[in-house]
PLY file of the C-alpha trace (Angstrom):
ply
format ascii 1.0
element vertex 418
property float x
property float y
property float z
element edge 417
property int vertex1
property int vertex2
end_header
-43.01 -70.56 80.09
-46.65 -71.26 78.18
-49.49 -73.21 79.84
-52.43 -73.97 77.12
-55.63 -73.97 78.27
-59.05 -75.35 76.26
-62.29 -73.69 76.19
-63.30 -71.33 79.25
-60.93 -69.30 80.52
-58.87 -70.00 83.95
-56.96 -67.83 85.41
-53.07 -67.65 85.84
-50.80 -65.35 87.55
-48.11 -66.10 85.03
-47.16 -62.85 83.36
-47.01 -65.04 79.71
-49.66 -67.56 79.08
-51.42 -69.01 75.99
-55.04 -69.39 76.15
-56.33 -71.72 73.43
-60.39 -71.79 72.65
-61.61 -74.52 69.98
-64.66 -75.02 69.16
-65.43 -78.81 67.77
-65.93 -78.50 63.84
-69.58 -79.43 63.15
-70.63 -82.30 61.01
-72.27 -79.46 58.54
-68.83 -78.78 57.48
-68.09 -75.44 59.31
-64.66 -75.47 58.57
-63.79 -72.00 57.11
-62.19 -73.15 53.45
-60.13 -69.46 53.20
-58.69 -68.88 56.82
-55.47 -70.86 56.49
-55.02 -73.70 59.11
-58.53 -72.91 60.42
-56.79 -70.54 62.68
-56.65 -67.28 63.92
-54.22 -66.34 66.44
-54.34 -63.42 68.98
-51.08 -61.59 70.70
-52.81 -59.58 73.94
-50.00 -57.34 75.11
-51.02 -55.51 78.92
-49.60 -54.81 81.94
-49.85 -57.56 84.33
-48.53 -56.07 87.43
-47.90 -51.92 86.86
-50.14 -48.84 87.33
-52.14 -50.18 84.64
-52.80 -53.77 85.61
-55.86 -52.64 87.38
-58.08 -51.70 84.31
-55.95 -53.60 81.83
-53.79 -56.65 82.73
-56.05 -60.10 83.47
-59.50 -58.08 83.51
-58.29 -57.93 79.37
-57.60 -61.57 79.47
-60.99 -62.56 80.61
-62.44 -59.65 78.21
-60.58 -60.73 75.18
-61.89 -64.91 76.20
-65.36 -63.27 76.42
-64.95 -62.03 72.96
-63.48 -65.55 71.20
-66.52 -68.08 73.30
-69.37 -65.58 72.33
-67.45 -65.66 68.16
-66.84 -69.66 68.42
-70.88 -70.17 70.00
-72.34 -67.58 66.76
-70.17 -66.43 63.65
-66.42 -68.06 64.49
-68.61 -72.28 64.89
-65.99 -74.59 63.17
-62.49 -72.33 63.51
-59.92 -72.23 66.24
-58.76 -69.27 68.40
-55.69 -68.85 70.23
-54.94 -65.90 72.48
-51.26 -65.32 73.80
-50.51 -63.12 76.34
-47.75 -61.10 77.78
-46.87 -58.59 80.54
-45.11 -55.40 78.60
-44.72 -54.16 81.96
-44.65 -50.59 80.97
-41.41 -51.03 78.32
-41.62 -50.35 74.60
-38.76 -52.73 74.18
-40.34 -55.66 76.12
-43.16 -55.10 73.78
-41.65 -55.09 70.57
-39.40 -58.08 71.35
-42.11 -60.36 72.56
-44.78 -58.78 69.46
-41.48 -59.58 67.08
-41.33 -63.28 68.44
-45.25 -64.11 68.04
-45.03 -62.38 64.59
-41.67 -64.14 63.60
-42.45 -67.65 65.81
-45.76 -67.69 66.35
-47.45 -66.07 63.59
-49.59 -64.40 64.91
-52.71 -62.23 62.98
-53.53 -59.50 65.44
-52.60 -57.68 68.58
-54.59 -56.84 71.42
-55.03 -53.96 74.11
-51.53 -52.42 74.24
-52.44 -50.30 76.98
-49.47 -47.51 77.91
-48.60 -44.05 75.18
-45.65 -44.99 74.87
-46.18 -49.07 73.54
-48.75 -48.34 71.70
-46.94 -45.58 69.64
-44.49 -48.42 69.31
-46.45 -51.16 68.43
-48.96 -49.48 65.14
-45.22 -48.97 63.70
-43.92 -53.11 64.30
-47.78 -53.68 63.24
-47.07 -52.35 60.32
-43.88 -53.41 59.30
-45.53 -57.57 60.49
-48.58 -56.57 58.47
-50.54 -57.55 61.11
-54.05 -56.22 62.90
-53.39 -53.51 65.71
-56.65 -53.17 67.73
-56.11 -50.44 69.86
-58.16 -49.86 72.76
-56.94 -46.35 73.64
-54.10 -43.86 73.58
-52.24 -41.04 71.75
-54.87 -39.08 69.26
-51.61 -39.59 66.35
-52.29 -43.22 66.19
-55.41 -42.30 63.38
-54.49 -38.77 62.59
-50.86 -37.62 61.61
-49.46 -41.02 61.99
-52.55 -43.05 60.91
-52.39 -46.76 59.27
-56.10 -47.39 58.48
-54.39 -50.34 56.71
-53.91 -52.39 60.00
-54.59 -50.15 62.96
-58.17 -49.21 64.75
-58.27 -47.56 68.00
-61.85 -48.38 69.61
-63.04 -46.75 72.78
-60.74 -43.29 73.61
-57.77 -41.17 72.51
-56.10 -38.55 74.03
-58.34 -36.16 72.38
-61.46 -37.73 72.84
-60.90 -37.70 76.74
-59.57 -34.17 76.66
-63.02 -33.00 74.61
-65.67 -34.74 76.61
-64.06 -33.80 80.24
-63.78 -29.98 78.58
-67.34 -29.92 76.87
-68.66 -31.89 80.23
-67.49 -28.73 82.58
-65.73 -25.75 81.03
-67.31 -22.46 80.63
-65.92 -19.25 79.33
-63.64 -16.98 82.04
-62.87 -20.66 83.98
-59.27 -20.83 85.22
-58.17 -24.37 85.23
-55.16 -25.80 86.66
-53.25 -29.25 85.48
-51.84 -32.25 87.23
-50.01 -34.40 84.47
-48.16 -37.13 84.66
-44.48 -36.27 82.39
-45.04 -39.15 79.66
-46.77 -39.02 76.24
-50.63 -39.20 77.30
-50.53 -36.66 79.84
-48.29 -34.15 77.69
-51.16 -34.58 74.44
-53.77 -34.75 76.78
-53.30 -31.29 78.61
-51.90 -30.04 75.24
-55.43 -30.22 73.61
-57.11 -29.36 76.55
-55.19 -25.83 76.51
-56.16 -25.11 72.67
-60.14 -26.53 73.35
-59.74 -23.84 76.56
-58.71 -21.26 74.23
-61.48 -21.98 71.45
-64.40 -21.19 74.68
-63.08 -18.24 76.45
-61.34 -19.87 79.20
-57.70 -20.63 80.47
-54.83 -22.83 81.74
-54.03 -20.53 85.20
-50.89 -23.19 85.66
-50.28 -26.80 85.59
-47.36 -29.27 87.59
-45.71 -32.31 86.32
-44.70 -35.73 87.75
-43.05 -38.65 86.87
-44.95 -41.89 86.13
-46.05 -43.62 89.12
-45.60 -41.03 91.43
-46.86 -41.51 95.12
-46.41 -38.07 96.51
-48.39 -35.85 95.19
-48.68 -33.49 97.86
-46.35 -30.36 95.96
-48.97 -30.81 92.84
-51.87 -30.32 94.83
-50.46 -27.65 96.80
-49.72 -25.75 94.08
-53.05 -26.08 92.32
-54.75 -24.87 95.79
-52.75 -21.95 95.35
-53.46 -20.86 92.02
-56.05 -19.20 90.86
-57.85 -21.66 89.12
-61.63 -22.47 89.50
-60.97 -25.99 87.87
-57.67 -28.60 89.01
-57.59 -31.28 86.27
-56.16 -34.28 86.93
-54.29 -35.31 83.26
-53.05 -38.89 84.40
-54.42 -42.31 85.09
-54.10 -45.60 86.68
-52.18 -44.99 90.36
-51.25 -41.86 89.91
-55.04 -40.86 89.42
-55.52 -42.51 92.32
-53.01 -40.78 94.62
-54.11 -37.28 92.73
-57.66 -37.75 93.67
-56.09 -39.04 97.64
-53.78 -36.05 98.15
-56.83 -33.32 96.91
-59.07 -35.03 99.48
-56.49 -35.12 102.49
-56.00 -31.38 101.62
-59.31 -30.49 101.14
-59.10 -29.15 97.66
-62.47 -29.79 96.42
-64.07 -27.52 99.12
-62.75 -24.22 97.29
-62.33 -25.57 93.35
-64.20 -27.47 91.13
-62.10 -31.04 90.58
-62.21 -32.86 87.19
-60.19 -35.82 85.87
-59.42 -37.04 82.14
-58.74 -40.60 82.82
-60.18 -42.14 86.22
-61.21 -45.69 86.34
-64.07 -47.77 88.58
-60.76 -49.63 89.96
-59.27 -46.14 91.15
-62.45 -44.20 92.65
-63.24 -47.87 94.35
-60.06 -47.98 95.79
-60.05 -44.38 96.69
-63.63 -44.56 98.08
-66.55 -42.69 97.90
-65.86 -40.66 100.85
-62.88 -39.05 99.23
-63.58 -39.26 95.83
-67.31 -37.66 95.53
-67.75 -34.93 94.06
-65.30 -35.53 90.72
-66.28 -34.70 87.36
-64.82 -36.74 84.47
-65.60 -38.16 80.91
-65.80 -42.33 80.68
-66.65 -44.28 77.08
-67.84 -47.24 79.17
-69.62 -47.85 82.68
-70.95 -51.21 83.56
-74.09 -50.32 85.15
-75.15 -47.63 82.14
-77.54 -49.95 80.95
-79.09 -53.52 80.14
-76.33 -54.63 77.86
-73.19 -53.20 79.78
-75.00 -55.02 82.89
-75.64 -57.90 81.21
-71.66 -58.00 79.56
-70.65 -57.65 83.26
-72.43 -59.97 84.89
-70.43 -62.33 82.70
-67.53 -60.74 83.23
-67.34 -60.75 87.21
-68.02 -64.11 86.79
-65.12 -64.98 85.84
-63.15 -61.99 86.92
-63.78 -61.89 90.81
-61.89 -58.45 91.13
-64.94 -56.68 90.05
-66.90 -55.13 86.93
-65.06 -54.58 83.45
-63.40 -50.76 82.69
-63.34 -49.11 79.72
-59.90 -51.27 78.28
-61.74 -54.35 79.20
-64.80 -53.71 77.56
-62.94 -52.48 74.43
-60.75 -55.36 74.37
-63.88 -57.33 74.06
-65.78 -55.56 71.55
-62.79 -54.82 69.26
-61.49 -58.51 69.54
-65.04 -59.60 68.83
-65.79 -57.17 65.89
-61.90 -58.15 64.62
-63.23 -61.83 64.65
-66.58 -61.37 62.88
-64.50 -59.58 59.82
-62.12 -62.59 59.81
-65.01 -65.37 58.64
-66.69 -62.22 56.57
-63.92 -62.11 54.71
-63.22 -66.16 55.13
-59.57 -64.59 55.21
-57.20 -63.42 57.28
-55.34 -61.01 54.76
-55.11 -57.43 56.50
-57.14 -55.80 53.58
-59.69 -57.85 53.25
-60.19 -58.33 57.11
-59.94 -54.58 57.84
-62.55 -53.74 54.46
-64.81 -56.32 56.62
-64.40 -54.36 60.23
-65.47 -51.01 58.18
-68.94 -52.88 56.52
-69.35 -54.55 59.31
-72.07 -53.01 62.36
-70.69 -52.76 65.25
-73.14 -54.17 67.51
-72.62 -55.97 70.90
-73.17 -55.21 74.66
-70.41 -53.00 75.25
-70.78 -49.89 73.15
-73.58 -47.69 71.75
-74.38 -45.93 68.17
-71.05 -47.30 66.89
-69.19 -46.68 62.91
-65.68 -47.17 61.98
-64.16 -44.08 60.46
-61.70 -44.18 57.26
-58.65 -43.33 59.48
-59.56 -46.30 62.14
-61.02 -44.10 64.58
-64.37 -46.01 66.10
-67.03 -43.35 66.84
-69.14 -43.69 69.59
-71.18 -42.09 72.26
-69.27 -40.72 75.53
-70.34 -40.32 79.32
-70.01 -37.51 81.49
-70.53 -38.74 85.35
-69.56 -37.69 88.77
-68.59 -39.72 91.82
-71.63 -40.74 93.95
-71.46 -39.78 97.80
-71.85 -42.88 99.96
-75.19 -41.99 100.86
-75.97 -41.82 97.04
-74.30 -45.58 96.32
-76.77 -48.79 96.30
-74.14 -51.35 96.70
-70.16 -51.81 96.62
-69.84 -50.95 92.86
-72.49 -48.48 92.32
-69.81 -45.56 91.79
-71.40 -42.76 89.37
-74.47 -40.83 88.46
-74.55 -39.97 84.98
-74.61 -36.26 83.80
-74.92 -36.19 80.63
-74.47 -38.37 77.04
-72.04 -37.01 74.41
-72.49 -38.09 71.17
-69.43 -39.05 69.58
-69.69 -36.66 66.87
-69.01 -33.99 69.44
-66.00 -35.82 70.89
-64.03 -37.29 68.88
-61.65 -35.27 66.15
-63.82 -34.33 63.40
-63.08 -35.45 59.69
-62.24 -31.45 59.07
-59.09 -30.85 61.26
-57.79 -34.68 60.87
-54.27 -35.44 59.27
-54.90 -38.70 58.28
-54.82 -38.92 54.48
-57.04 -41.87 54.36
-59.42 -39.98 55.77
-59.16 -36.81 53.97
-59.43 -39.19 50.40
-62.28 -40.31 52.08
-64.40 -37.02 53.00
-63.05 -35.75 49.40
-64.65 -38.50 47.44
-68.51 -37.91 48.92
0 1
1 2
2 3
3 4
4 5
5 6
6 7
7 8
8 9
9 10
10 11
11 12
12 13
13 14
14 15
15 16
16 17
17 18
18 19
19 20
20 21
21 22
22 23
23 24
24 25
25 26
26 27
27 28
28 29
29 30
30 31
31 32
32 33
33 34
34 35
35 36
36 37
37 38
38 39
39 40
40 41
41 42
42 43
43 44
44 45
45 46
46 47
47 48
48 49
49 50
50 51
51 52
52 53
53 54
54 55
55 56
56 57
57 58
58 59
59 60
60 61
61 62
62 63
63 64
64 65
65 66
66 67
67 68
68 69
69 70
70 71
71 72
72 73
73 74
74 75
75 76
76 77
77 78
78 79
79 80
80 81
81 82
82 83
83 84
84 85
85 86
86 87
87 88
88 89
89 90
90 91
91 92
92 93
93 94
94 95
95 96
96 97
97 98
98 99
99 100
100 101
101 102
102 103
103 104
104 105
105 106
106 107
107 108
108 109
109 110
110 111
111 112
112 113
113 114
114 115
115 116
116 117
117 118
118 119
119 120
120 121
121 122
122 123
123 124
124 125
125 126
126 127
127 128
128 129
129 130
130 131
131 132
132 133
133 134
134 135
135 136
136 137
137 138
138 139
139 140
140 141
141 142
142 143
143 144
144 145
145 146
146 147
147 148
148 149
149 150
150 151
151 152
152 153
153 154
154 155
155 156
156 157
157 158
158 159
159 160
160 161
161 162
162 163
163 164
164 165
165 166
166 167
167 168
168 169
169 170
170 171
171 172
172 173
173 174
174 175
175 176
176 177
177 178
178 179
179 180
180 181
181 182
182 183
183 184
184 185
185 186
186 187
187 188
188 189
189 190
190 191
191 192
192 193
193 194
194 195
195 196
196 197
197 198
198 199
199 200
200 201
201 202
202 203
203 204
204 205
205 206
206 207
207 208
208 209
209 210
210 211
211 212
212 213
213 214
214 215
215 216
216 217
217 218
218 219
219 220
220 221
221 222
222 223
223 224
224 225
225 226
226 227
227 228
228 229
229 230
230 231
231 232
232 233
233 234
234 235
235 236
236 237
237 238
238 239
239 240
240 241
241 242
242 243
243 244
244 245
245 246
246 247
247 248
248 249
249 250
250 251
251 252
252 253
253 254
254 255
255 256
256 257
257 258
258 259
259 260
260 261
261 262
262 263
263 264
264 265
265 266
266 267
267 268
268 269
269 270
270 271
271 272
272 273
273 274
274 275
275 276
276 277
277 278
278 279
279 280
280 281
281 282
282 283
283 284
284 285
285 286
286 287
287 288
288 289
289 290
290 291
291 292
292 293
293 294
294 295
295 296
296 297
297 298
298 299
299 300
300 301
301 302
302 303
303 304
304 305
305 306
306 307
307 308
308 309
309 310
310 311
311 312
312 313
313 314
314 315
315 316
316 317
317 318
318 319
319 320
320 321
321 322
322 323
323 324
324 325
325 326
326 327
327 328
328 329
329 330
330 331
331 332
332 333
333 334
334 335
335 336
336 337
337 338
338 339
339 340
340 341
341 342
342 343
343 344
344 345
345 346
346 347
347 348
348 349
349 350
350 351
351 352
352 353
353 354
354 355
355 356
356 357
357 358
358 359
359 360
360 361
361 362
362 363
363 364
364 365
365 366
366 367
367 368
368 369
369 370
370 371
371 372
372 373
373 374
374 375
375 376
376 377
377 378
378 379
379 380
380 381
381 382
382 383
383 384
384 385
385 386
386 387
387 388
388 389
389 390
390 391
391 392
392 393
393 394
394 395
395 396
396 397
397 398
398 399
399 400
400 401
401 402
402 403
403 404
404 405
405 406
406 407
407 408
408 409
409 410
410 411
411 412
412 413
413 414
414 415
415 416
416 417
């Protein structure tokens, strides 16, 4: 089922929708002569109603609409925009079949967002077997290192190694014991992988670590067994829900009062609906927070007005500033040919609201400053959203894999030829 919509978004609660934004063409003759039909169409794939839907799902909707009126009003005046949508609901082979339809039916030029390890790893391979865009938000490190298409894939604000260096480099010291909670699927197996060699490299170590299954909402054996280890540090390596219920459990057993606790992947949505009261206190590394400064604040303010749920995450805001830099390369190039659209998103700046001292790497990788914060007490918090205190800025040199230990052959050609 498909419902079209014109101009500002409105919401739906259908899991499959197709949002269509047109901007009038202008008596100047805005019309752009190389992008065939005047089009460019937009697959979003999310998860509409899983552990993810909270910092993905219809937040990335209004994010990725954001993204297409701010293009149509400045650089896009004249061409026509049309977003699709679907819930992947967590399944690589929901993904690729409904990805496989827009490419085969629809024709689409791009995908969106593909939150989830698991679909995204999934979806840079149908990318590049469509020849289409692949504008990754987050997710496995692989996707621009050993298994890197710079061709047709970016991946914009995080990896699995980006998250793993900044919440390491935020806390760890040499002699530290740390302890893991990871969730059994791809990101939390990379995540606490790297985090064991980056350990190593200081002086410090993994003292133990427990498993569970995605979506897990008993996590009281985890946490039991990290308050009896040894560990100074209990890292929670998972996100979404089962974030949530990690950073519950520790608080119901008082785990914080005898170890340091630090998470790799906590949202706004999860420490809001965990509360201040039981969250305070966490460390963690975020590459977005809405209230950092005048243009994140002034990005959200748009956002929550349309998105009543509350301020954008991280996926939203990189939904919107990858959509919107994927846009402005489309009329640069007056094309919508991969190369020429992708040689565009490299010359390009990368300049909007969302993120700060921004390049695009040979191997797709966007590099950009980090945050380290910790959860505010409630006597600390101003208002219902005002959630962190920020400890420190990482520049994204110091976080993201450098050029020198990469795999990605693009990249290496690249760093050879200076």
């Amino acid at each position: 089922m498909k419902k079209h919509l014109t101009g500002r978004l409105r919401l739906s609660s259908l899991c499959i929708a197709t949002v269509t934004a047109t901007a009038a063409m202008i008596a100047s003759g805005a019309a752009h002569a190389g992008i065939e039909g005047n089009t460019v169409k937009i697959g979003l794939l999310t998860d509409m109603s899983g552990a993810f839907s909270q910092f993905s799902g219809q937040g990335s909707v209004v994010a990725a609409q954001l993204a297409i009126d701010d293009c149509l009003a400045k650089e896009c005046k004249g061409l026509k925009i049309q977003l699709l949508t679907a819930d992947h609901q967590n399944k690589t082979d929901i993904a690729l079949s409904k990805a496989r339809e827009w490419a085969d039916v629809e024709h689409v030029d791009a995908y969106a967002d593909m939150v989830n390890s698991a679909v995204a790893l999934a979806m840079e391979n149908l990318a590049v077997q469509k020849k289409k865009i692949a504008l990754f938000v987050g997710g496995p490190l692989s996707i621009t290192n050993e298994n890197c298409q710079p061709e047709y894939a970016v991946q914009w604000m995080w990896d699995t190694y980006s998250q793993t260096a900044a919440a390491i480099k935020g806390l760890a010291k040499p002699k530290q014991g740390w302890y893991f909670v990871t969730v059994d699927y791809a990101y939390g197996l990379a995540a606490t992988a790297e985090a064991r060699k980056q350990l190593d490299a200081i002086g410090a170590q993994t003292v133990g670590e427990s498993k569970h299954p995605l979506n897990t909402s008993d996590m009281s054996s985890q946490i039991i067994a990290a308050q009896q280890s040894k560990a100074d540090v209990v890292a929670f390596a998972n996100s979404g829900a089962d974030a949530a219920n990690s950073i519950k459990t520790a608080s119901e057993f008082q785990l914080g009062a005898k170890k340091q606790l630090a998470a790799f992947f906590p949202t706004v949505y999860e420490i809001k609906g965990i509360g201040l009261a039981q969250a305070q206190g966490l460390q963690f590394p975020e590459s977005f927070y809405w209230d950092l400064d005048d243009g994140t604040r002034r990005f959200s303010k748009r956002f929550m007005e349309l998105y009543k749920k509350g301020p954008p995450s991280l996926t939203h805001a990189g939904v919107y500033s990858s959509v919107y830099h994927y846009l402005k390369a489309v009329v640069a190039a007056d094309s919508k040919d991969p190369a020429l659209v992708m040689r565009k998103m490299h010359e390009l700046p990368i300049k909007d609201d969302v993120v700060r001292n921004a390049t695009l790497r040979a191997d797709g990788r966007m590099i950009h400053d980090y945050y380290y914060f910790k959860v505010k007490s409630p006597k600390e918090s101003k208002g219902p959203w005002d959630l962190y205190t920020l400890q420190k800025v990482l520049p994204g040199e110091q976080v993201f894999l450098p050029a020198s230990q990469s795999q990605c052959r693009a990249l290496k050609k690249s760093t050879a030829s200076r």
